[in-house]
N, C-alpha and C positions, 0 to 999 in steps of 0.2 A: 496609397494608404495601406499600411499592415493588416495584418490580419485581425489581428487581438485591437489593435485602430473601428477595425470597421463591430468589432462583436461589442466595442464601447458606445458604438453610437448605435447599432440598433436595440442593447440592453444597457440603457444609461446605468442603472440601477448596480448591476455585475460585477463582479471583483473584477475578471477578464483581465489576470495579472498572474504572473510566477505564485504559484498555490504553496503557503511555507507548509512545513512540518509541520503536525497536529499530536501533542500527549508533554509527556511525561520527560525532560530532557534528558532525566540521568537514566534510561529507562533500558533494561538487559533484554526487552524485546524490539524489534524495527519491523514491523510492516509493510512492505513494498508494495504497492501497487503500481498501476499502470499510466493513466494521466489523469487530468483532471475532465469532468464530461461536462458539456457546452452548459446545461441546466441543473446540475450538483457543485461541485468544487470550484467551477470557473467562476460560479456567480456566487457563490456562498461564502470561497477563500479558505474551506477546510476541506480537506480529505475526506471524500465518500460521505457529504453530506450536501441533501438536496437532491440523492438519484438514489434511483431502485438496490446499486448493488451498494449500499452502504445501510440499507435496513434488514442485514442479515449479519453485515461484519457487528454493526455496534449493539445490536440483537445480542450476538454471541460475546464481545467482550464485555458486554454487560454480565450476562448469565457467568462469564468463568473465573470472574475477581476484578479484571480489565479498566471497568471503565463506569464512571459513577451512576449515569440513565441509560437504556436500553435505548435509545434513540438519540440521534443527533440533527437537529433541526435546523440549530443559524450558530455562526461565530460565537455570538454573547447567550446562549443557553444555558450555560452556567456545568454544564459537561465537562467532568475531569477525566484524563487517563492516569491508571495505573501500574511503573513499570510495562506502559507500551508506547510508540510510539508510531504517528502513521508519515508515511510520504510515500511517493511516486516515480517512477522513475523517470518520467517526463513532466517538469513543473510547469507548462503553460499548454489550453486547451489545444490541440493538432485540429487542423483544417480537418474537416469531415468526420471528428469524430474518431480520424485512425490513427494514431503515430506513425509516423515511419522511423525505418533503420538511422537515418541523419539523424531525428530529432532525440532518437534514445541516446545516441552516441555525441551529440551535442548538449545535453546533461549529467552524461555519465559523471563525470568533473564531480558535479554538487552531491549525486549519490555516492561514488568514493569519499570524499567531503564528510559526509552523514556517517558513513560504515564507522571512520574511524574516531567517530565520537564516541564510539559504544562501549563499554565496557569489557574486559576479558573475565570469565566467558560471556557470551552474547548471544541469540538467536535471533536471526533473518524468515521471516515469513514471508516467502514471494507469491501474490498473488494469482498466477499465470505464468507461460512460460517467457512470454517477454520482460516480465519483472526478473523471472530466475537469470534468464543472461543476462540482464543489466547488470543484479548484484557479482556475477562470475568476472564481466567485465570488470567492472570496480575495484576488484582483487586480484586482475590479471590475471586469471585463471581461465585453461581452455576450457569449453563448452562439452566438449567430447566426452571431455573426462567425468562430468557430471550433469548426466542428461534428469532432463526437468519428468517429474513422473507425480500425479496426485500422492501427496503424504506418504513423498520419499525423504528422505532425509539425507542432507551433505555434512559430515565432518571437515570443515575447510582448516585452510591453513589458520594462525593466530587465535585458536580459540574460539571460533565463529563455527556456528550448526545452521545449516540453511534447510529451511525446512520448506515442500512445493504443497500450493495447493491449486485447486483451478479456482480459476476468477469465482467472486461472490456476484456475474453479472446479473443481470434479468433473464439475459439467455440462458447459461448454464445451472439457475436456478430453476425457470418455469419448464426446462427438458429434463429436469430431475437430472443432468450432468453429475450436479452438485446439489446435494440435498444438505439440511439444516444438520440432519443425522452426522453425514459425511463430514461437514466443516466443523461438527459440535469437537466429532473426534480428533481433528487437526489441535483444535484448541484446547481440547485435554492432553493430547501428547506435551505442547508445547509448556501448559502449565505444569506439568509433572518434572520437566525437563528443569524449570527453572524453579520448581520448588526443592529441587533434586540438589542444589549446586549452594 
């Protein structure tokens, strides 16, 4: 029995399926996160809804134009986005909770896929550094050449701004990593950028 086989029979209830996109489709901003977490996204079937690190992202896309409630509860909440949109760069929950390198480079496909729906110009918000080389990978682009750094910004090739932040996890939240401050001012660069263009 599979993996996502067995997290179906002991949470019948659970999406525990390929997590789609969540927002906005014609939308100039992409939100990258990481995967879906075994008791948010995997069981709810949206992005960073039903875990810890998703009551800071939709907190903040609320507060910056984003996103129509401060909170994102279940699928059918009636929660719109605004010019954002969210996805992962791993669509189905990983054994333990951790991606590995296989699994990110066994979805890369659907995130290249995603990039190129975007519009020119565009901005990539990577949640973390393994969302930021996902999106590099995506784009065939080395890694070397644009290392991941909290609210640094890439100019990439086609038009595309990638902007890093660190994860909205519970970790790097409750260690003040990342504070609300810190991620408020990510999401101010990024609106400025696109109110800019």
């Amino acid at each position: 029995m599979g993996f996502l086989s067995q997290v179906r029979e002991a949470h019948p209830g659970y999406h525990a399926a390929p997590v789609p996109p969540f927002g906005d489709p014609d939308a100039r901003l992409l939100i990258v996160g990481l995967a879906p977490g075994m008791h948010g996204a995997n069981a709810s079937g949206r992005p960073f809804t039903g875990d810890h690190a998703g009551i800071l992202l939709y907190r903040t896309l609320y507060d910056m134009g984003f996103g129509s409630h401060p909170e994102s509860r279940s699928r059918d909440d009636g929660l719109t986005l605004k010019d954002c949109r969210i996805t992962n760069a791993v669509k189905c929950l990983p054994p333990q909770n951790k991606p590995q390198g296989a699994e990110v480079r066994a979805c890369n496909d659907y995130l290249a896929a995603e990039l190129e729906t975007l519009p020119n110009p565009a901005v990539v918000l990577a949640l973390g550094a393994i969302a930021h080389q996902a999106v590099l990978r995506a784009r065939n682009l080395k890694l070397k050449d644009h290392p991941f750094g909290h609210h640094r910004v890439h100019d990439l090739p086609g038009g595309l701004t990638l902007v890093d932040s660190y994860h909205c996890s519970r970790y790097n939240t409750q260690t003040r990593r990342l504070t609300p401050e810190m991620f408020q001012a990510v999401f101010a660069d990024l609106r400025q950028r696109l109110d800019s263009r």
